[in-house]
mmCIF file of the N, C-alpha and C atoms, coordinates in Angstrom:
data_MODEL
# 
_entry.id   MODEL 
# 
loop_
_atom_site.group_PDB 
_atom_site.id 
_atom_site.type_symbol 
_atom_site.label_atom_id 
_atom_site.label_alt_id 
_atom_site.label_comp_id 
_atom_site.label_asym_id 
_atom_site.label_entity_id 
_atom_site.label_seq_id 
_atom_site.pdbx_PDB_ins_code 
_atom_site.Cartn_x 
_atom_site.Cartn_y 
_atom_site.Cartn_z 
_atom_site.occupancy 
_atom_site.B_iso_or_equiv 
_atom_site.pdbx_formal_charge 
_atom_site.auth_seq_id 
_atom_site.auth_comp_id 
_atom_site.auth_asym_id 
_atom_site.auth_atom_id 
_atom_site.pdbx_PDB_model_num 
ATOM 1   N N  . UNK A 1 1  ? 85.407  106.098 109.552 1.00 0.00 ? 1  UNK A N  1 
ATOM 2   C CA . UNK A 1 1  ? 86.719  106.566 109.144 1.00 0.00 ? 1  UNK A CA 1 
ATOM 3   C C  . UNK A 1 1  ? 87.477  106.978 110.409 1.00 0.00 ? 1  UNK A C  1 
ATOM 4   N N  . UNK A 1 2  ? 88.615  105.987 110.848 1.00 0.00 ? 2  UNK A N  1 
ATOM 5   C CA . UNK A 1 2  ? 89.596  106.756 111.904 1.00 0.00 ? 2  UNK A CA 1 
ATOM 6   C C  . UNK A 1 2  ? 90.456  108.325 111.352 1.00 0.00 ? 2  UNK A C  1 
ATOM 7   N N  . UNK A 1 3  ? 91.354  108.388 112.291 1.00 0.00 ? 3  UNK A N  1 
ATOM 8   C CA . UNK A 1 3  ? 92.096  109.187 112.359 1.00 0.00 ? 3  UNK A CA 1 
ATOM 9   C C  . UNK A 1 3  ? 92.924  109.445 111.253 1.00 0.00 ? 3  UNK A C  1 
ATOM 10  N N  . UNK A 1 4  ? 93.388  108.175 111.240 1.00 0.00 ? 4  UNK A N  1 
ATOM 11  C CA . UNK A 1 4  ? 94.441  107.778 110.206 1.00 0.00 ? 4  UNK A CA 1 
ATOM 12  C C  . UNK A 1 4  ? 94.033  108.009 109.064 1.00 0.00 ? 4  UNK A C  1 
ATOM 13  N N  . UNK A 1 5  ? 93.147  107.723 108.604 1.00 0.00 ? 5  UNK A N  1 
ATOM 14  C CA . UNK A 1 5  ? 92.391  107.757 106.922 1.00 0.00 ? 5  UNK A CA 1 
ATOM 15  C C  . UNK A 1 5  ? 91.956  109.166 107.189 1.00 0.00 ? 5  UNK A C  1 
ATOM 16  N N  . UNK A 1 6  ? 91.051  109.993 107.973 1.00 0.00 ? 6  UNK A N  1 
ATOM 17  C CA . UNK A 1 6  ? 91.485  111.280 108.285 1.00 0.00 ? 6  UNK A CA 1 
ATOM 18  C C  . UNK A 1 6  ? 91.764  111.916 107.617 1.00 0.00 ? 6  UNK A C  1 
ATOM 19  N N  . UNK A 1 7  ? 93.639  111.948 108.839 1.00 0.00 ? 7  UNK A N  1 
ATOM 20  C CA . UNK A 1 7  ? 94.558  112.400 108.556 1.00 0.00 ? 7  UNK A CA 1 
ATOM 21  C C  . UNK A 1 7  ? 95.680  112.816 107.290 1.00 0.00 ? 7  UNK A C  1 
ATOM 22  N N  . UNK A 1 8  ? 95.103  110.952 106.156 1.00 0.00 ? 8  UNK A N  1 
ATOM 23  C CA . UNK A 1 8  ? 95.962  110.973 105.130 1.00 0.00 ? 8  UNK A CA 1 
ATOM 24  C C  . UNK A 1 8  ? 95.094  111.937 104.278 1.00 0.00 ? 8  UNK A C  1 
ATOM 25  N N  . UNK A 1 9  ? 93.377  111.796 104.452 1.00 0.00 ? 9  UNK A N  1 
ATOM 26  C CA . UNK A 1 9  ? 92.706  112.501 103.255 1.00 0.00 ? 9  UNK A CA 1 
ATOM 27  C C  . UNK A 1 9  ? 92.742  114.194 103.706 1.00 0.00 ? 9  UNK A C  1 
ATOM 28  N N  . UNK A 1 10 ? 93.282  114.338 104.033 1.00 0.00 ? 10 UNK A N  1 
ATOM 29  C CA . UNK A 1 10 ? 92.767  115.559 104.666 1.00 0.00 ? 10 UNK A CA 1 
ATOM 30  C C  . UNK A 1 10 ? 94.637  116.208 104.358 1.00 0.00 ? 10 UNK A C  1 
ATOM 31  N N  . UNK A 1 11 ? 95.172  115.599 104.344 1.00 0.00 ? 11 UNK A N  1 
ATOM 32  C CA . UNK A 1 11 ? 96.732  115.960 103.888 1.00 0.00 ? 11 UNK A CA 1 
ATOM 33  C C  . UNK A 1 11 ? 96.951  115.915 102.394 1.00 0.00 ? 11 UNK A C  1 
ATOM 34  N N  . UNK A 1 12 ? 96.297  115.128 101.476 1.00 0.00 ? 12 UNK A N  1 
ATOM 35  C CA . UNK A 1 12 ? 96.050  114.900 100.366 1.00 0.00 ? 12 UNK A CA 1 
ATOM 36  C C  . UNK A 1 12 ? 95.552  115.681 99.675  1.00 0.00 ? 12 UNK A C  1 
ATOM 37  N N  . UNK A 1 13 ? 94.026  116.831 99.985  1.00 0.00 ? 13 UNK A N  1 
ATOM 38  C CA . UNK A 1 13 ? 93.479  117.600 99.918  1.00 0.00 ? 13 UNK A CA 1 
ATOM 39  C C  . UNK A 1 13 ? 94.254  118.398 99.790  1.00 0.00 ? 13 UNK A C  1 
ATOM 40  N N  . UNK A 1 14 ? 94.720  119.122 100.734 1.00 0.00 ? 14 UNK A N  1 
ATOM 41  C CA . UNK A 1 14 ? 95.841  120.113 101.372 1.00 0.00 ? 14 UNK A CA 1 
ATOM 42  C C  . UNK A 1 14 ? 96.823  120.099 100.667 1.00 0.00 ? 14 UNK A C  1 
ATOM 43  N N  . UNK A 1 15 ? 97.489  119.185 99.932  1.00 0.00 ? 15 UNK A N  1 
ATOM 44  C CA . UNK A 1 15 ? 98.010  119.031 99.200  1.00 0.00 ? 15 UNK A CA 1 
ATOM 45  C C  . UNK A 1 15 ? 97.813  119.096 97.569  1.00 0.00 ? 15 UNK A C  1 
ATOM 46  N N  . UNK A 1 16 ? 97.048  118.999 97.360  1.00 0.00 ? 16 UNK A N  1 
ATOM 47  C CA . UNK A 1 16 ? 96.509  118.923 95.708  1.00 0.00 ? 16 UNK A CA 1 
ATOM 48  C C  . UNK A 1 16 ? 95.811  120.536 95.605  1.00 0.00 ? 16 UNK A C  1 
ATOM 49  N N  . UNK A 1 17 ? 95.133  121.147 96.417  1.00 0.00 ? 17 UNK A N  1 
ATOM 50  C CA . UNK A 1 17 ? 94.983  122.477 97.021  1.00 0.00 ? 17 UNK A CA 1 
ATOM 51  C C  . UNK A 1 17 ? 96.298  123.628 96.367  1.00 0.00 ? 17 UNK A C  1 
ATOM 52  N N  . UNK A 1 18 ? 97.060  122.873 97.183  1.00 0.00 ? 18 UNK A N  1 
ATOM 53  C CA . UNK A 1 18 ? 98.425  123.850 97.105  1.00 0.00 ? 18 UNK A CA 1 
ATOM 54  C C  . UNK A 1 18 ? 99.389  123.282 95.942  1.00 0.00 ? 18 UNK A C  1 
ATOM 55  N N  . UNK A 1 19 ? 99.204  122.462 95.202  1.00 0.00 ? 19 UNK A N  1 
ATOM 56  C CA . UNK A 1 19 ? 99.926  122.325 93.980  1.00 0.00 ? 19 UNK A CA 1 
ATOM 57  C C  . UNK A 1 19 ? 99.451  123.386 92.981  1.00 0.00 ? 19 UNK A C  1 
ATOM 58  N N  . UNK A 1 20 ? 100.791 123.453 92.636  1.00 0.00 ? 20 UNK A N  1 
ATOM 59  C CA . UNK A 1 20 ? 100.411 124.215 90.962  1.00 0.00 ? 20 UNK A CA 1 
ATOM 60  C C  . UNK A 1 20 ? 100.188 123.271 89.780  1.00 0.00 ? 20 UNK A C  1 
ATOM 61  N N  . UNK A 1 21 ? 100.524 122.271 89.337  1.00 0.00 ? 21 UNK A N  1 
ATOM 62  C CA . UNK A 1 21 ? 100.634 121.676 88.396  1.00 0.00 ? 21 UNK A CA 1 
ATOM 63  C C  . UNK A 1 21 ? 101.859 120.652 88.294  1.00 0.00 ? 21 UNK A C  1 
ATOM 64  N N  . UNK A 1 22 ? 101.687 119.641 87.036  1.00 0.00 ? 22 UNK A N  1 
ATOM 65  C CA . UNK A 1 22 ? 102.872 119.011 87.034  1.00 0.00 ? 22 UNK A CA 1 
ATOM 66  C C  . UNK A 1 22 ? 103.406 118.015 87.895  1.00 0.00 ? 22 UNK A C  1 
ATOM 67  N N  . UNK A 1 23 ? 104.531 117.649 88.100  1.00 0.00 ? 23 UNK A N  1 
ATOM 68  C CA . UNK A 1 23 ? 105.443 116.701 88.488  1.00 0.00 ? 23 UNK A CA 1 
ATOM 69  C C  . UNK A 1 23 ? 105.563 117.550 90.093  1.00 0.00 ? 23 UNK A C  1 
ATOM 70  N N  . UNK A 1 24 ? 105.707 118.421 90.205  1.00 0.00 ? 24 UNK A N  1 
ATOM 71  C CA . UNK A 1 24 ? 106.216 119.186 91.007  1.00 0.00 ? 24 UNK A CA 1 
ATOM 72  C C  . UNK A 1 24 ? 104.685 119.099 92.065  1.00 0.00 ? 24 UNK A C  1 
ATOM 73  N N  . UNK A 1 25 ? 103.697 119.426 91.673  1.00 0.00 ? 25 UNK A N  1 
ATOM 74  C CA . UNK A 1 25 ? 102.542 119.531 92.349  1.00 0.00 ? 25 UNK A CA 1 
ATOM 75  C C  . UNK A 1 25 ? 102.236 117.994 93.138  1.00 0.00 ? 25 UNK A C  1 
ATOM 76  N N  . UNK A 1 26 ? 102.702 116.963 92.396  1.00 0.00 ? 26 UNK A N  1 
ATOM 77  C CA . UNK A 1 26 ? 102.524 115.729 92.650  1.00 0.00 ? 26 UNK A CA 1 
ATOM 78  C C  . UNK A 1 26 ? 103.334 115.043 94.000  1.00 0.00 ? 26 UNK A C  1 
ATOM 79  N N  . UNK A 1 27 ? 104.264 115.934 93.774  1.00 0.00 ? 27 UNK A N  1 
ATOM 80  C CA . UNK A 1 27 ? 105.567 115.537 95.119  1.00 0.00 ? 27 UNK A CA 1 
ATOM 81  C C  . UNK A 1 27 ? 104.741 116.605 96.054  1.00 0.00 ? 27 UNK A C  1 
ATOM 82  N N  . UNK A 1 28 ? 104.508 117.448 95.833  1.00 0.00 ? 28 UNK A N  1 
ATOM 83  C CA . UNK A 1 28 ? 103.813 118.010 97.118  1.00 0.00 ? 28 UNK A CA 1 
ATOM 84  C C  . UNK A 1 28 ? 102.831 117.599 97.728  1.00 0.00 ? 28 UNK A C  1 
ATOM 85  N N  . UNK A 1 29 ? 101.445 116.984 96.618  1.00 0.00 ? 29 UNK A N  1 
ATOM 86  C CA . UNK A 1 29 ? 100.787 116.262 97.232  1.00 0.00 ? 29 UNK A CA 1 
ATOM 87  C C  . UNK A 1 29 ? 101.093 114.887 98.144  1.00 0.00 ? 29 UNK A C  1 
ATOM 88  N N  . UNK A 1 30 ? 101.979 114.449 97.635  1.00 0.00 ? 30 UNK A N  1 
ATOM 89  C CA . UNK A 1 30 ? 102.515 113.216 98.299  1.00 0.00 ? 30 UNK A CA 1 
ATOM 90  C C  . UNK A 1 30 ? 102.961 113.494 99.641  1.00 0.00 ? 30 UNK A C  1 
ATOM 91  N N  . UNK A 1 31 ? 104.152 114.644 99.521  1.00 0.00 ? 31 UNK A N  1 
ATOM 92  C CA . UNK A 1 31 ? 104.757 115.282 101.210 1.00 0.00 ? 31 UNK A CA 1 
ATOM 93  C C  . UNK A 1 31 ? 103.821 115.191 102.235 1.00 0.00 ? 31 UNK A C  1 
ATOM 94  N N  . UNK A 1 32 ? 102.470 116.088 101.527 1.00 0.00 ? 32 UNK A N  1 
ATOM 95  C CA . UNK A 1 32 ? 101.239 116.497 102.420 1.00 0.00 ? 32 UNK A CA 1 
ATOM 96  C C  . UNK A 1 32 ? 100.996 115.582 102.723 1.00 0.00 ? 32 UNK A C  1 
ATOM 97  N N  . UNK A 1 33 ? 100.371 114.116 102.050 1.00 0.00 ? 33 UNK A N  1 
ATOM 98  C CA . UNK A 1 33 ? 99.861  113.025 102.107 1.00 0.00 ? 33 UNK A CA 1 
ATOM 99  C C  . UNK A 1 33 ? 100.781 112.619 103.681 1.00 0.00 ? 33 UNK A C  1 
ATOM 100 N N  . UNK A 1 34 ? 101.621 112.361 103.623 1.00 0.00 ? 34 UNK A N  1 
ATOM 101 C CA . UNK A 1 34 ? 102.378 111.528 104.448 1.00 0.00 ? 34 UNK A CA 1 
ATOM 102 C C  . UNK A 1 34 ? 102.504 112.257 105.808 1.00 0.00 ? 34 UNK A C  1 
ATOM 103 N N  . UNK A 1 35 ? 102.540 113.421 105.653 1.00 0.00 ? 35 UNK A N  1 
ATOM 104 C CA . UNK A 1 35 ? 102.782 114.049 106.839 1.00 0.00 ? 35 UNK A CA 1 
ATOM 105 C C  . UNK A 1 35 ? 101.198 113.787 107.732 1.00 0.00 ? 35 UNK A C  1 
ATOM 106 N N  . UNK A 1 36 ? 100.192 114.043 106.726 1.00 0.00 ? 36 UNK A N  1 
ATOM 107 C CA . UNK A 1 36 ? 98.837  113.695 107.108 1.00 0.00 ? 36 UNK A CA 1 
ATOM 108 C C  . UNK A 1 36 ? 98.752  112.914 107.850 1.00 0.00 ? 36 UNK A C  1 
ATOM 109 N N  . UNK A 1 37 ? 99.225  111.306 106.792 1.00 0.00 ? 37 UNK A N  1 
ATOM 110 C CA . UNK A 1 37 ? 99.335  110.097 107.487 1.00 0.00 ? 37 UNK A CA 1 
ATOM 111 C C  . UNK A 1 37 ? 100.050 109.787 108.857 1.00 0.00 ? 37 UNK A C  1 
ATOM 112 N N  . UNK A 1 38 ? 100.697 110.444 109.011 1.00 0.00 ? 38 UNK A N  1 
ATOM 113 C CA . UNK A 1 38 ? 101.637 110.522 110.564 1.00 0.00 ? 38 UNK A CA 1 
ATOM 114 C C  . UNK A 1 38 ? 100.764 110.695 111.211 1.00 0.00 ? 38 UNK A C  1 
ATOM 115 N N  . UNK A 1 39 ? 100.497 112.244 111.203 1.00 0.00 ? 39 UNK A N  1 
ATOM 116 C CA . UNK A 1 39 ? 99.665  112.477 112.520 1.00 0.00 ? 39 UNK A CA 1 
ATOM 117 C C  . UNK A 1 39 ? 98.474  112.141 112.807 1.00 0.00 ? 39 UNK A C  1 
ATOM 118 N N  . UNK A 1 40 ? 97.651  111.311 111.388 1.00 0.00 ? 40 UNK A N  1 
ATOM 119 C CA . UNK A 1 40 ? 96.492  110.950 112.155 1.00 0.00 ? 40 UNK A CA 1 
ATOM 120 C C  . UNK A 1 40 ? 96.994  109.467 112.839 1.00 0.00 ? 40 UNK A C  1 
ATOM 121 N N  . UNK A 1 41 ? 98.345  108.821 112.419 1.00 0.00 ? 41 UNK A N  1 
ATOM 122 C CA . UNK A 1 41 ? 98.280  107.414 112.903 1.00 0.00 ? 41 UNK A CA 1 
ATOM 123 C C  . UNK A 1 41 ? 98.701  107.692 114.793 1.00 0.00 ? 41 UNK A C  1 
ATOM 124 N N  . UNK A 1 42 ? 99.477  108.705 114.858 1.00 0.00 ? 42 UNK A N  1 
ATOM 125 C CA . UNK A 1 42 ? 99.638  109.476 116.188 1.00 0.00 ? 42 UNK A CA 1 
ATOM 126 C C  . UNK A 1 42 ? 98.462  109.513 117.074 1.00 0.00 ? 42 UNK A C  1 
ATOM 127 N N  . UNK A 1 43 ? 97.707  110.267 116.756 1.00 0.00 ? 43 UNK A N  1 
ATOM 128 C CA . UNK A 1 43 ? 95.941  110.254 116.996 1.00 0.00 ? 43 UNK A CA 1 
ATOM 129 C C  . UNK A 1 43 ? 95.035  109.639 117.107 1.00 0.00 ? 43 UNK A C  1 
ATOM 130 N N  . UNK A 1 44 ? 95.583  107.927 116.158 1.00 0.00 ? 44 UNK A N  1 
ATOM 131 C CA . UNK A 1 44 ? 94.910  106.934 116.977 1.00 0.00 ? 44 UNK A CA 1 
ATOM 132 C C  . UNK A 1 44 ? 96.009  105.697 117.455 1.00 0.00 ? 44 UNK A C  1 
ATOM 133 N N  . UNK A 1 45 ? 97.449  106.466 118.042 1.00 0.00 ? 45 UNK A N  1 
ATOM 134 C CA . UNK A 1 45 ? 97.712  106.035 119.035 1.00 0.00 ? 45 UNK A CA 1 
ATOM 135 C C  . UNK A 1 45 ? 98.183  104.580 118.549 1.00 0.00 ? 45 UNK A C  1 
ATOM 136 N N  . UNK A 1 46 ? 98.738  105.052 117.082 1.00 0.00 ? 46 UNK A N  1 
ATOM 137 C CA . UNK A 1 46 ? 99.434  103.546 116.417 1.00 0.00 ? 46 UNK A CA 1 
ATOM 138 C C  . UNK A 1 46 ? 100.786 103.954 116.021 1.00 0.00 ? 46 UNK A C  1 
ATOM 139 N N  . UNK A 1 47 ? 101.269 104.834 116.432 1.00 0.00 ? 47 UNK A N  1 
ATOM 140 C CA . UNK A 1 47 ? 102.627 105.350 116.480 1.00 0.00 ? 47 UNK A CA 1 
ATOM 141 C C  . UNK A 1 47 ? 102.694 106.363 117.577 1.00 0.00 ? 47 UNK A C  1 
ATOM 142 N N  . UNK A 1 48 ? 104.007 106.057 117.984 1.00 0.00 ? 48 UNK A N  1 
ATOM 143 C CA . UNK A 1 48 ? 104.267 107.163 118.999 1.00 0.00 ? 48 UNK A CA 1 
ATOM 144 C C  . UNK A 1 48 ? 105.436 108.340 118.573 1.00 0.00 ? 48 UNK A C  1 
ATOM 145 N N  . UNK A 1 49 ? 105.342 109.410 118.986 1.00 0.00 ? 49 UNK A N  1 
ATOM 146 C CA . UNK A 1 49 ? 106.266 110.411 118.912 1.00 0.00 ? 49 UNK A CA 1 
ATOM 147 C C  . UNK A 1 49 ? 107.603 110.322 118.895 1.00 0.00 ? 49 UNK A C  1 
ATOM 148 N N  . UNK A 1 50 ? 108.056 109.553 119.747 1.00 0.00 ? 50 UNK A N  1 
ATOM 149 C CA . UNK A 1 50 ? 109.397 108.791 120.309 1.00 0.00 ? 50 UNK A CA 1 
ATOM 150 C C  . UNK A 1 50 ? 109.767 107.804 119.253 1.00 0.00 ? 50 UNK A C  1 
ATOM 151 N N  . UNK A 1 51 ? 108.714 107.361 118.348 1.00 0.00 ? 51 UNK A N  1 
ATOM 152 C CA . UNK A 1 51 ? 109.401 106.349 117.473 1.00 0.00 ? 51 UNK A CA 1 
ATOM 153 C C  . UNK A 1 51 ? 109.859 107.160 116.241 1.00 0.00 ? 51 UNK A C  1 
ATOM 154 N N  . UNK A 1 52 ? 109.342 108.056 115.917 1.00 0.00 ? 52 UNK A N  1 
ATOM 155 C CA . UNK A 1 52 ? 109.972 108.951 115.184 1.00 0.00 ? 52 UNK A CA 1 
ATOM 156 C C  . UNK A 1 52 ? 111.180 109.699 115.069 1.00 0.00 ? 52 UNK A C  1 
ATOM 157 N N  . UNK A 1 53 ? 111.285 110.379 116.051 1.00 0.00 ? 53 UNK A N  1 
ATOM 158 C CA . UNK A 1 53 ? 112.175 111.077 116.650 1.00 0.00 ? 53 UNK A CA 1 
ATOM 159 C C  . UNK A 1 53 ? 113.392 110.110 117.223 1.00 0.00 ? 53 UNK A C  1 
ATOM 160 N N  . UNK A 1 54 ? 113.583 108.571 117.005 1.00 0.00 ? 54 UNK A N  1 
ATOM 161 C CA . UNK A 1 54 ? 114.438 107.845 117.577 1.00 0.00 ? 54 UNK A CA 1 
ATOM 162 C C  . UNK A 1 54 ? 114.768 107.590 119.127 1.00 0.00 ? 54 UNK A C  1 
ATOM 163 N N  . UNK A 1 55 ? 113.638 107.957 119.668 1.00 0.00 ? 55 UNK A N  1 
ATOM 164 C CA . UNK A 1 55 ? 113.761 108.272 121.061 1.00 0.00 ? 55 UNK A CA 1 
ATOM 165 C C  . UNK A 1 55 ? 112.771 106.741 121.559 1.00 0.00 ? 55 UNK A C  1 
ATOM 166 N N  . UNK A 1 56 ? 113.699 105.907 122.624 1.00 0.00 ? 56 UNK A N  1 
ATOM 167 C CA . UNK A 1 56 ? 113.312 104.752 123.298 1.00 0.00 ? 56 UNK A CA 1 
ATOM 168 C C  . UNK A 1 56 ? 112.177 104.926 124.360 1.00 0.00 ? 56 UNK A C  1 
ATOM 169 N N  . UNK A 1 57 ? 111.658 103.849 124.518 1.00 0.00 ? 57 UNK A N  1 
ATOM 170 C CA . UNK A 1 57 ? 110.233 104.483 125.731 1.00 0.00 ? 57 UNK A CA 1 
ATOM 171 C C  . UNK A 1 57 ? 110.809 103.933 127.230 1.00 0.00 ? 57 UNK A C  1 
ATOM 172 N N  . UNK A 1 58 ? 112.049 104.011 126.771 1.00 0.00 ? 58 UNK A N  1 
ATOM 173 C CA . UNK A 1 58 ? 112.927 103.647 127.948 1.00 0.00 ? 58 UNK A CA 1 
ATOM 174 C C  . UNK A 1 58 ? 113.891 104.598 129.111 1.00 0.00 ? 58 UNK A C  1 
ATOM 175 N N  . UNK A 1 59 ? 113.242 105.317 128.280 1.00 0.00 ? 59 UNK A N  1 
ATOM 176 C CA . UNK A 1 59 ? 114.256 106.990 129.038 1.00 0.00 ? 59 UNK A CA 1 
ATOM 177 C C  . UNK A 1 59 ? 113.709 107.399 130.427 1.00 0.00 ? 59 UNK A C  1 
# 
């Protein structure tokens, strides 16, 4: 398991954790999910910071 898978399960967790219930709990898990997914894809260095942030690797 990389970073990435990780990152998403481990945001997912964190997420379903901190839901209360409902529709509402579900969008949170998802937020978590994704934010997860970022930073583990960061971590193995399959996205960069700069592509996020709109920033060129040209500066």
């Amino acid at each position: 398991m990389n970073a990435t898978q990780t990152g998403l399960l481990a945001g997912l967790i964190l997420g379903t954790a901190a839901a209360v219930a409902g529709f509402t709990g579900f969008l949170i898990a998802l937020a978590v999910g994704a934010v997860g997914l970022v930073i583990g894809r960061v971590l193995d260095g399959e996205l960069e910071i700069g592509d996020i942030l709109g920033r060129g690797r040209d500066r």
